[in-house]
N, CA, C and O atoms as a printed pandas DataFrame, in Angstrom:
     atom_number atom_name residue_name chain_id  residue_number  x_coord  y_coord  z_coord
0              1         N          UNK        A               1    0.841   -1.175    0.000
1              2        CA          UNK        A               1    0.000    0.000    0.000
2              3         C          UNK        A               1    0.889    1.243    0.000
3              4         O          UNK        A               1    2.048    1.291    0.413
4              5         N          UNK        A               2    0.259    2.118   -0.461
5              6        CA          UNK        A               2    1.035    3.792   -0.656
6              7         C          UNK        A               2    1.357    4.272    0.398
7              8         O          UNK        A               2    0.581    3.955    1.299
8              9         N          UNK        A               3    2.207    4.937    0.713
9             10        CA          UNK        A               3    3.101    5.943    2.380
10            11         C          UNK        A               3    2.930    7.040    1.646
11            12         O          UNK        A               3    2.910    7.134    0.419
12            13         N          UNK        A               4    2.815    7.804    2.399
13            14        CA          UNK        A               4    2.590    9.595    2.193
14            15         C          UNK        A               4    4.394    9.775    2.198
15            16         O          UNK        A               4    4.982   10.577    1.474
16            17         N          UNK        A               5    4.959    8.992    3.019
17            18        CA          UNK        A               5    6.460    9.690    3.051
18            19         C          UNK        A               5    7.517    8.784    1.736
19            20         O          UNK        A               5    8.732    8.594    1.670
20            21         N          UNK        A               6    6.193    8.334    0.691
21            22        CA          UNK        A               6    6.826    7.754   -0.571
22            23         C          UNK        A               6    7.071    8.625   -1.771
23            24         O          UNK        A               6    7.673    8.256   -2.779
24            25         N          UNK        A               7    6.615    9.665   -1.597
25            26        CA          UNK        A               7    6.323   10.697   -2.279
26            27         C          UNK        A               7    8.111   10.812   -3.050
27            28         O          UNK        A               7    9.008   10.646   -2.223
28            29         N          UNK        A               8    8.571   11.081   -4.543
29            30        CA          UNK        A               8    9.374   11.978   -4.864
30            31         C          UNK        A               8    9.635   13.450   -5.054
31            32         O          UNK        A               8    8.815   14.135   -5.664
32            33         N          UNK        A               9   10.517   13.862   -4.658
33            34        CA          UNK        A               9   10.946   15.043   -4.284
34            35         C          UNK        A               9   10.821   15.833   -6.120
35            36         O          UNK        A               9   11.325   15.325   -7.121
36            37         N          UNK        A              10   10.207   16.832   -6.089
37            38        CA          UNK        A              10   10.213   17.910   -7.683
38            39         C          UNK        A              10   11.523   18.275   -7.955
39            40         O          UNK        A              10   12.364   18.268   -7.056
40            41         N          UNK        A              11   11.785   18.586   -9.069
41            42        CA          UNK        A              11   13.048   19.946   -9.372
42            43         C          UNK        A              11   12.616   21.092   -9.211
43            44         O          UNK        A              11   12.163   21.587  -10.243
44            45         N          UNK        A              12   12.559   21.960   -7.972
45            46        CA          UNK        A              12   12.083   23.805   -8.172
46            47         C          UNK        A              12   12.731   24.261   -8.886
47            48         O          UNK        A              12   12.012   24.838   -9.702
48            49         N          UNK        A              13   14.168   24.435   -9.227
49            50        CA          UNK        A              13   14.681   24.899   -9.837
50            51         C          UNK        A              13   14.521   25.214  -11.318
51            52         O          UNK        A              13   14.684   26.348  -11.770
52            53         N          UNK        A              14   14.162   24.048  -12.121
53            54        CA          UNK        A              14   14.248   24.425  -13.504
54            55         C          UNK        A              14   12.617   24.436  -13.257
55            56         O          UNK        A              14   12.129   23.631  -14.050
56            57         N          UNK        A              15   11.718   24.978  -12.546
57            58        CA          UNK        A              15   10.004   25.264  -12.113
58            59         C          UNK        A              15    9.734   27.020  -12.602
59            60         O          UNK        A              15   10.404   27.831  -11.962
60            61         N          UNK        A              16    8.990   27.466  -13.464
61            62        CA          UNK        A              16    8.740   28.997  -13.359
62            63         C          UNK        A              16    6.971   29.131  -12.814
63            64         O          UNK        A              16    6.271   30.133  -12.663
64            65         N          UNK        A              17    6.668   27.683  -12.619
65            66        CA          UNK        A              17    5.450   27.826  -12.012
66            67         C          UNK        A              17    5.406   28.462  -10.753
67            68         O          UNK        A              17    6.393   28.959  -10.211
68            69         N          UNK        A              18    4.077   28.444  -10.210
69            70        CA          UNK        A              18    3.560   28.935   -8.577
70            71         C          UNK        A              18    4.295   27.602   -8.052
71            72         O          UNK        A              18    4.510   26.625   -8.770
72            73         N          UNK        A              19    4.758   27.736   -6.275
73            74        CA          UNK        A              19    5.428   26.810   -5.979
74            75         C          UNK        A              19    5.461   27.131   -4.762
75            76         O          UNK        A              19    6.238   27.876   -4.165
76            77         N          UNK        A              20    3.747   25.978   -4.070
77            78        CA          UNK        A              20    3.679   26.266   -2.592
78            79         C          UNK        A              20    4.414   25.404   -1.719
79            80         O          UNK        A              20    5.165   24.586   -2.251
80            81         N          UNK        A              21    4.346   25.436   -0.687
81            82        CA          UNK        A              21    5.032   24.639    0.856
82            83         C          UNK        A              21    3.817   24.384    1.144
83            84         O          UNK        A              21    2.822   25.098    1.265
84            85         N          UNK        A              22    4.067   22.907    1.277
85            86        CA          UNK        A              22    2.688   21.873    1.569
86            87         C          UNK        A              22    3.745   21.643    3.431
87            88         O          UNK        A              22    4.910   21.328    3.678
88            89         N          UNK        A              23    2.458   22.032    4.377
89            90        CA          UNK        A              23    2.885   21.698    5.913
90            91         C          UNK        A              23    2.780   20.412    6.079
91            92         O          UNK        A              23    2.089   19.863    5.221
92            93         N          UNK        A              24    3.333   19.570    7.080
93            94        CA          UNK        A              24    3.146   18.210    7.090
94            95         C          UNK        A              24    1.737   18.083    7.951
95            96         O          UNK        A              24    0.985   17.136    7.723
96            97         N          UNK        A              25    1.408   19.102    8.973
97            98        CA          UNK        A              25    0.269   19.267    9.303
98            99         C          UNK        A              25   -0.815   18.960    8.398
99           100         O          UNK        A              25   -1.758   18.338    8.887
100          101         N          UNK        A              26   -0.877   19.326    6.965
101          102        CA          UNK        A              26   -1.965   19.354    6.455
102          103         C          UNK        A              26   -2.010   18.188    5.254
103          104         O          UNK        A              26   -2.644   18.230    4.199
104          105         N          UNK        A              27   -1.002   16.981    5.833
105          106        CA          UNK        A              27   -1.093   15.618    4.872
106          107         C          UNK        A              27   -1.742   15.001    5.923
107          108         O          UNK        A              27   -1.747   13.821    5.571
108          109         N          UNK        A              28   -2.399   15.078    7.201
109          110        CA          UNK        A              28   -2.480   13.924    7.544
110          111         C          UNK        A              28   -4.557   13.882    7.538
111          112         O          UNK        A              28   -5.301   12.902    7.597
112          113         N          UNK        A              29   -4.769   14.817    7.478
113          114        CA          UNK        A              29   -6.273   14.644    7.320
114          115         C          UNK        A              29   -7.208   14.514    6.025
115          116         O          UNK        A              29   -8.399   14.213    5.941
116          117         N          UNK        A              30   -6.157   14.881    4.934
117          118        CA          UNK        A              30   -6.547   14.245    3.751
118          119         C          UNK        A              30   -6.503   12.542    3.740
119          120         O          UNK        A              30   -7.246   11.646    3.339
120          121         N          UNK        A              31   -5.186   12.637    4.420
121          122        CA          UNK        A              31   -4.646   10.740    4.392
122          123         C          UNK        A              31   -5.914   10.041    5.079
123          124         O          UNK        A              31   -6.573    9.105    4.627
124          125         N          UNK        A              32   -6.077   10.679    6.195
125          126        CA          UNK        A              32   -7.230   10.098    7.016
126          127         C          UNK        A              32   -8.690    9.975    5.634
127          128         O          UNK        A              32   -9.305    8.947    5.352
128          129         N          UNK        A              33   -8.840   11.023    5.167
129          130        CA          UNK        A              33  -10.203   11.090    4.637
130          131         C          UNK        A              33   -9.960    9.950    3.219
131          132         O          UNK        A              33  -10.569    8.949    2.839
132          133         N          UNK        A              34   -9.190   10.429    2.898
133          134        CA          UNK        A              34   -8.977    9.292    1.659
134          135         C          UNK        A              34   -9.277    7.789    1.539
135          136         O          UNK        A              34   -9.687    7.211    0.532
136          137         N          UNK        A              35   -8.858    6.977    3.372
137          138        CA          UNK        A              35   -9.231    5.723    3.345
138          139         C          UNK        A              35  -10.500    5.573    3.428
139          140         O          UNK        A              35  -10.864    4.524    3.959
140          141         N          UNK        A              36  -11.392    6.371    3.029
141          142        CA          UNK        A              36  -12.795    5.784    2.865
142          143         C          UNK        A              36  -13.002    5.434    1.651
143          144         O          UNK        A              36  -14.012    4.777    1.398
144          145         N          UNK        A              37  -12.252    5.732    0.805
145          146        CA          UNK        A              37  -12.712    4.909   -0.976
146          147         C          UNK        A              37  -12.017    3.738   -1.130
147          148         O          UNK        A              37  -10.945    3.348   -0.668
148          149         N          UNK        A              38  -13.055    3.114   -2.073
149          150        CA          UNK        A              38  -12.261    1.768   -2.281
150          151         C          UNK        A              38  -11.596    0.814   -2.943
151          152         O          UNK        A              38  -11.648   -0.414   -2.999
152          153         N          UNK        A              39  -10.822    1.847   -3.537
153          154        CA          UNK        A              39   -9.785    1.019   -3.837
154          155         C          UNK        A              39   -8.666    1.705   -3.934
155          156         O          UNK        A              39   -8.850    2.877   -3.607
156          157         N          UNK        A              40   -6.817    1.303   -4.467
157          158        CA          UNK        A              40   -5.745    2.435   -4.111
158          159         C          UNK        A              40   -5.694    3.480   -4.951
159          160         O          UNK        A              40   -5.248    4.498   -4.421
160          161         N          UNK        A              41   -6.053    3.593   -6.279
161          162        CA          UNK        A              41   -5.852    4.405   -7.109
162          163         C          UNK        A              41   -7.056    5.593   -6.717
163          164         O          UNK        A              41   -6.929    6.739   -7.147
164          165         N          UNK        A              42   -8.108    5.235   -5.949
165          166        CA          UNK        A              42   -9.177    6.075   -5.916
166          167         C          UNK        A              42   -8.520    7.134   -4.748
167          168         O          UNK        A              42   -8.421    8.361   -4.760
168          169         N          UNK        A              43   -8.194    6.314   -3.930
169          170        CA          UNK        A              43   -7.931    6.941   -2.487
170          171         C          UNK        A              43   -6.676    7.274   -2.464
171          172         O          UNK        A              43   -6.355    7.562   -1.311
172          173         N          UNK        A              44   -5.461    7.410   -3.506
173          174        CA          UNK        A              44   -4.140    8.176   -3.699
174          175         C          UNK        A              44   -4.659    9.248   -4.761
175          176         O          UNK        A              44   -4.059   10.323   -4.738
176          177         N          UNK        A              45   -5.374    9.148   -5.405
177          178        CA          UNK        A              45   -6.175   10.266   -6.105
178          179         C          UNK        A              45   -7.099   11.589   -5.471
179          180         O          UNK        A              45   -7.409   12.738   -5.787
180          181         N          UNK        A              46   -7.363   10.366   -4.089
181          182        CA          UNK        A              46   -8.387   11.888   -3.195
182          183         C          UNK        A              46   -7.257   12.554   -2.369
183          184         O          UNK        A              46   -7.180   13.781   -2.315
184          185         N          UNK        A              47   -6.263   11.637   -1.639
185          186        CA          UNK        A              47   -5.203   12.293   -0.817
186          187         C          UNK        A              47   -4.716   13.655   -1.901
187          188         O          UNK        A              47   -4.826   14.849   -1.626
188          189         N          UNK        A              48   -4.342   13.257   -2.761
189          190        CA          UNK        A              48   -3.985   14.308   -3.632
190          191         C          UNK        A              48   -4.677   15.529   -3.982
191          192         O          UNK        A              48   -4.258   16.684   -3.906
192          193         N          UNK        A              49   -5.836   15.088   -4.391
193          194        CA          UNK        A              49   -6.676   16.008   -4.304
194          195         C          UNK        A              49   -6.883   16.946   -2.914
195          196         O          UNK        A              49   -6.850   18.163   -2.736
196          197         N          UNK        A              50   -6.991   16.407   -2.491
197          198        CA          UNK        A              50   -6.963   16.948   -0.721
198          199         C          UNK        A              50   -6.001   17.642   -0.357
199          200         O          UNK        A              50   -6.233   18.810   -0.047
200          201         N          UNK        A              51   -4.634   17.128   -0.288
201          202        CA          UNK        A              51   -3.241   18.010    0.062
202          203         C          UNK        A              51   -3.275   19.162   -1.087
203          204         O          UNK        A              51   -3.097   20.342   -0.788
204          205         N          UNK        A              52   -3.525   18.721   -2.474
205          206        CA          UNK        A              52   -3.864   20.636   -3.157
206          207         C          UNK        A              52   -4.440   21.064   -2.893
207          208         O          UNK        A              52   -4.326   22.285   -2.795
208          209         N          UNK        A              53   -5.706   20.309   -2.508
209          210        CA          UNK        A              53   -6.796   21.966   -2.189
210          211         C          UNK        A              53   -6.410   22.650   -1.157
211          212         O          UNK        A              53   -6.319   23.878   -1.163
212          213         N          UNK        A              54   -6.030   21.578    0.268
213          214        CA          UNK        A              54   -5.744   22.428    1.427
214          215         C          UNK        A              54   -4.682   23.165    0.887
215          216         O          UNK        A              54   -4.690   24.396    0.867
216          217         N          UNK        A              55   -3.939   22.607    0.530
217          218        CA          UNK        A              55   -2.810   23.824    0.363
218          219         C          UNK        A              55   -2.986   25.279   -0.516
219          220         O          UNK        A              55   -2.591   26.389   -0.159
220          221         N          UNK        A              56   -3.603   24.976   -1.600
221          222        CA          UNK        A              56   -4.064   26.342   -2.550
222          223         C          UNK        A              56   -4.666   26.965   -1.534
223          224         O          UNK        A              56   -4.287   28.106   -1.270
224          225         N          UNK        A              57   -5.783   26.324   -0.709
225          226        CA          UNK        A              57   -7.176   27.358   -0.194
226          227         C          UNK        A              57   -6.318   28.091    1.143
227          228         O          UNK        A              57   -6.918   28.851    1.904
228          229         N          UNK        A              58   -4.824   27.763    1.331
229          230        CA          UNK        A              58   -4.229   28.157    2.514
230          231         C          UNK        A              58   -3.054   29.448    1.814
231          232         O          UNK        A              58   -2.376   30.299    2.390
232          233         N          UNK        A              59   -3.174   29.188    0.688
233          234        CA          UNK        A              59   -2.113   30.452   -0.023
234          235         C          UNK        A              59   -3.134   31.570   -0.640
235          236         O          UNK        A              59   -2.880   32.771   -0.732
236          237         N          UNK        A              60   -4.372   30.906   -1.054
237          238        CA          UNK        A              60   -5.137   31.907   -1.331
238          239         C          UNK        A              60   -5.541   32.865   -0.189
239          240         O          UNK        A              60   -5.367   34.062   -0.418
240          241         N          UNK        A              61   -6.111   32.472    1.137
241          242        CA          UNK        A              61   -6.237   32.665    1.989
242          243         C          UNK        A              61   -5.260   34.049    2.771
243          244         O          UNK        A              61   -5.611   35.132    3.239
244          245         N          UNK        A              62   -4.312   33.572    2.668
245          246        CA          UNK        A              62   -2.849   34.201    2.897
246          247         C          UNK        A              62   -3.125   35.682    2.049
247          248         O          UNK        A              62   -3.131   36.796    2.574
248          249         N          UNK        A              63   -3.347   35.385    0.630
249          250        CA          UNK        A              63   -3.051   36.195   -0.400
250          251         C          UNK        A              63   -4.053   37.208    0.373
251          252         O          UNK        A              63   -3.720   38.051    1.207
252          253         N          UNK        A              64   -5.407   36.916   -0.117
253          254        CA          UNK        A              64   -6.490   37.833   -0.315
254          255         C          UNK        A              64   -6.410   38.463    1.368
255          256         O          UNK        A              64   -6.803   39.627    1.446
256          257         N          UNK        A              65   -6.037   37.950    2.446
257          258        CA          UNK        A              65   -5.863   39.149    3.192
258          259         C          UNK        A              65   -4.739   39.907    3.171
259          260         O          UNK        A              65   -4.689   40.809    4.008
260          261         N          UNK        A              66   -3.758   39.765    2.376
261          262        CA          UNK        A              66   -2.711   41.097    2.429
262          263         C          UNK        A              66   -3.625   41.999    1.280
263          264         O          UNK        A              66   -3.748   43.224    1.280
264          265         N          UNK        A              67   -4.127   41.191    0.469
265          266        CA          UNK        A              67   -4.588   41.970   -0.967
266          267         C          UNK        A              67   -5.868   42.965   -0.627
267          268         O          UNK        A              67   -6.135   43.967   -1.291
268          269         N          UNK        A              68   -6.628   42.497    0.552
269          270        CA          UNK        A              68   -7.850   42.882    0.500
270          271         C          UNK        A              68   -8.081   42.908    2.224
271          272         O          UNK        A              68   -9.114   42.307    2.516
272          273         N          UNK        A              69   -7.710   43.192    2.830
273          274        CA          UNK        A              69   -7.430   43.710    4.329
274          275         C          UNK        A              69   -8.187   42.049    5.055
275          276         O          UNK        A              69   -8.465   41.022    4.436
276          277         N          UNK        A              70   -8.305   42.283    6.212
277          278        CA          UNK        A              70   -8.490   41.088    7.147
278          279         C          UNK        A              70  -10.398   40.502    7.090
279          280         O          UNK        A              70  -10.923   39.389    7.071
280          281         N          UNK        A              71  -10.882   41.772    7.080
281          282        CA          UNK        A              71  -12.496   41.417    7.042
282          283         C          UNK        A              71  -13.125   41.425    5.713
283          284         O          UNK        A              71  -14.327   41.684    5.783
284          285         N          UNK        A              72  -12.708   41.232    4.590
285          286        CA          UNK        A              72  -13.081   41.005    3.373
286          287         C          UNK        A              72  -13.053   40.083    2.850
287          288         O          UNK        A              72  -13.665   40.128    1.784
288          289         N          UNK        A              73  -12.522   38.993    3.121
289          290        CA          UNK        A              73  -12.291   37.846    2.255
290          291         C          UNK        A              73  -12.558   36.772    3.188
291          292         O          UNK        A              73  -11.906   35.731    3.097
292          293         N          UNK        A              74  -13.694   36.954    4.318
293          294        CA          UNK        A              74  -13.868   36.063    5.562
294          295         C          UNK        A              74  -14.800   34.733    4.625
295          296         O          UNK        A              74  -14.690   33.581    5.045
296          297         N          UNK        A              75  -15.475   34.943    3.670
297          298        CA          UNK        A              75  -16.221   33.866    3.140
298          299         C          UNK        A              75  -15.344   32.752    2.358
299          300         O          UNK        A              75  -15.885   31.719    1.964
300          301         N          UNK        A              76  -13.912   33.013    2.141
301          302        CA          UNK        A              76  -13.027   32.501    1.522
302          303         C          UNK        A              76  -12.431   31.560    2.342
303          304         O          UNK        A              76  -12.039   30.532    1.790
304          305         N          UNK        A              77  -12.249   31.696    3.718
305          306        CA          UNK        A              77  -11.685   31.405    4.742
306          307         C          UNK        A              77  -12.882   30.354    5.444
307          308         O          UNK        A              77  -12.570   29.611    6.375
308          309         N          UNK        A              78  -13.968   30.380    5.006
309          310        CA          UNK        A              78  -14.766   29.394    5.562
310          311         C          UNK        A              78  -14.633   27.810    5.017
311          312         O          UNK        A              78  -14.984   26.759    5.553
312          313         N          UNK        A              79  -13.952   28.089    3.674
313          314        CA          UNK        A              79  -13.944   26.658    2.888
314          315         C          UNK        A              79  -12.776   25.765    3.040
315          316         O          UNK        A              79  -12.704   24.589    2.682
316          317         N          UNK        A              80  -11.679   26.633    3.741
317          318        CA          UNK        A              80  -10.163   25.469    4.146
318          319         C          UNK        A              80  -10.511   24.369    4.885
319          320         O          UNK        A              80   -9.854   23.329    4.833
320          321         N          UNK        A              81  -11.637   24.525    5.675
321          322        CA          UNK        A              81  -11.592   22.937    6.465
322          323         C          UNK        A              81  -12.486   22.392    6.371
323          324         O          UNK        A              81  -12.583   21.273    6.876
C-alpha cells in the first residue's frame, strides 16, 4: 500500500510555475479522509486532491488578506476545512 512519506521530491529549480510549501500538518487529514474509498488508485487520487486543495485554499487565503485587508475575504476562509 502507498506511504505519504513515498512521495518523490520535484526539481524547483528548472520550475517557473507557482510553488507552494505543503505543511506536514496538512497531509495527515486528507490521508485520514482518503481511506474511505475503495480502492488504491481512488484513495491516492483523493489524498492528492486533498493536500492541493488544502494547500491552494491556505495560499489563497494568505493572499487575499494582504490583498484585500483582514475582514473582506472572511467567506473565503470558511472553505479550508
Amino acid at each position: 500500500m502507498f506511504q505519504p512519506n513515498q512521495l518523490q521530491p520535484f526539481n524547483f529549480h528548472n520550475s517557473y510555475r507557482l510553488q507552494l510549501t505543503i505543511d506536514e500538518a496538512d497531509l495527515e487529514i486528507p490521508w485520514r479522509k482518503a481511506q474511505h474509498h475503495s480502492n488504491p488508485i481512488s484513495r491516492y487520487n483523493a489524498y492528492l486532491n486533498g493536500v492541493c486543495l488544502k494547500t491552494f485554499l491556505n495560499w489563497l487565503s494568505e493572499w487575499l488578506a494582504e490583498e484585500l485587508g483582514s475582514g473582506e475575504w472572511y467567506c473565503i476562509s470558511n472553505w479550508r476545512d
